[in-house]
N, C-alpha and C positions, 0 to 999 in steps of 0.2 A: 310554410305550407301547413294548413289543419285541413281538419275533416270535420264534415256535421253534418248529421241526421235528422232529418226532418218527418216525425211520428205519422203525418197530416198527410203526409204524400206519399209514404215511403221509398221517402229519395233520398240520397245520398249524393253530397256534395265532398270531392276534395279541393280545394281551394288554395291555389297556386301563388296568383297575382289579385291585390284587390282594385283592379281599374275596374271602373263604371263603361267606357268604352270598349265594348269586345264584340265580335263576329261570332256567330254560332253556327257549329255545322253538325249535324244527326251523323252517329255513326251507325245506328240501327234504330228499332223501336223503341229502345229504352237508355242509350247512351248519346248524353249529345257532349260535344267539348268546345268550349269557349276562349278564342285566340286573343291575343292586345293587337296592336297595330304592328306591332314589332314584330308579329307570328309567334310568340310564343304560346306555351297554355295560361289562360287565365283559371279555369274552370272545369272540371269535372264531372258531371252530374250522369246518376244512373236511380232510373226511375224504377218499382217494383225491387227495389235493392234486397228486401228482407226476400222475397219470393227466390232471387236469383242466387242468392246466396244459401236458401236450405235447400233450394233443388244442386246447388252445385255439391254440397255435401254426402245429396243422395237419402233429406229425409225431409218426413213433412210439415209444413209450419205448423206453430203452437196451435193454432185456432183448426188446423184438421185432424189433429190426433184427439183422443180418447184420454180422457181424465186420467192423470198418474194415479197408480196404486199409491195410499195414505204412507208417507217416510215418518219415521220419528223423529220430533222434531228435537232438535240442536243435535243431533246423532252424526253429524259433520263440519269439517274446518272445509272453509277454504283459502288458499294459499295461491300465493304471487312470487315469483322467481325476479327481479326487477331486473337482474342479470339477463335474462330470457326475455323481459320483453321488450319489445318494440313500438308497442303501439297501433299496431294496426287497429284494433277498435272492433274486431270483429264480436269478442265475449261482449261488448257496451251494446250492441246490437241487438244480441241475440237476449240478452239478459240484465236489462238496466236497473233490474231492482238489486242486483247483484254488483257490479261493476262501474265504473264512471275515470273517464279519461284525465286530467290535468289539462286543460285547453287553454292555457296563458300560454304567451309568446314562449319558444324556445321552449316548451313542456310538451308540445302538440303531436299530432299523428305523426309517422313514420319517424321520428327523431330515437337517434339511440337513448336508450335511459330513460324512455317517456313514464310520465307517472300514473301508473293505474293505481287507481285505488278501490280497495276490495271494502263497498257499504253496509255488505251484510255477510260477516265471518261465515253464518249459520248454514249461509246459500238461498238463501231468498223459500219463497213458495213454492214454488215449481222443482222437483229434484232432474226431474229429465231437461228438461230446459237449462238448467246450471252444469247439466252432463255434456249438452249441445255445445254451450259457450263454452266450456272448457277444449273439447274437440274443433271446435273451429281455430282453434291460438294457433298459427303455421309453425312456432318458435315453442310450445309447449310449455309454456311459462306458469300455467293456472295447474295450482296442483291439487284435488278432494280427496281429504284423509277421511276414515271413517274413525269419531271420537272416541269410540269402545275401544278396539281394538290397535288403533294407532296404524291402520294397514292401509295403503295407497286404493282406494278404488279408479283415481284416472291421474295419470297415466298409469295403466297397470305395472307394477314392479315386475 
């Protein structure tokens, strides 16, 4: 099983079975699921994924908020619990200049021990946005030190 993200569409694909042969049936406007012949799931697909996912959080995407106040830059670590994660992919989402999954066989989404890896210690550009993807981890894995002071900003202590 993986997951992938597609920018272009923003749809989100989990990916079960890879058969070319599948039936598709809508479960609403934006989720359709794709069976084999055997009934089982081939496919996953939820369209407006990035939309569904900051409305489910309860804030609003990157492109309707207000330019973040200026952070100092390298004034933060950010940090991966690997013990903690899982893999869901949701901080890869929200924050890809920050984060990026392991997507080889047996490294992939929902697998215990999946490997994130964290591409920019510093927290990329955006500091709310690296706030967002840290709040989204269900397992609270992504941890933002502040570098002066050595003191947790998320999860708060």
């Amino acid at each position: 099983m993986r997951m992938r993200y597609d920018r272009k569409t923003d749809q989100l694909q989990m990916l079960v079975h890879d058969e070319k042969d599948t039936t598709t049936k809508k479960l609403d406007e934006d989720v359709n699921v794709s069976y084999t012949k055997n009934g089982d799931i081939a496919k996953i697909s939820i369209s407006n994924a990035l939309t569904r996912i900051f409305d489910g959080l309860g804030i609003k995407m990157p492109s309707e908020r207000q330019a973040p106040a200026e952070e100092a830059e390298g004034g933060i670590r950010v940090e991966v619990d690997a013990d903690k994660c899982l893999g869901f992919g949701s901080c890869v989402i929200v924050s890809p200049d920050v984060f990026r999954l392991d997507e080889r066989p047996g490294q992939g989404v929902f697998q215990s021990r999946a490997k994130l890896d964290v591409l920019d210690e510093a927290g990329g550009k955006d500091f709310e946005n690296l706030q967002i993807a840290a709040q989204s981890c269900p397992t609270q894995a992504i941890t933002i030190i502040d570098r002066k002071t050595g003191k947790r900003i998320y999860p708060p202590e």
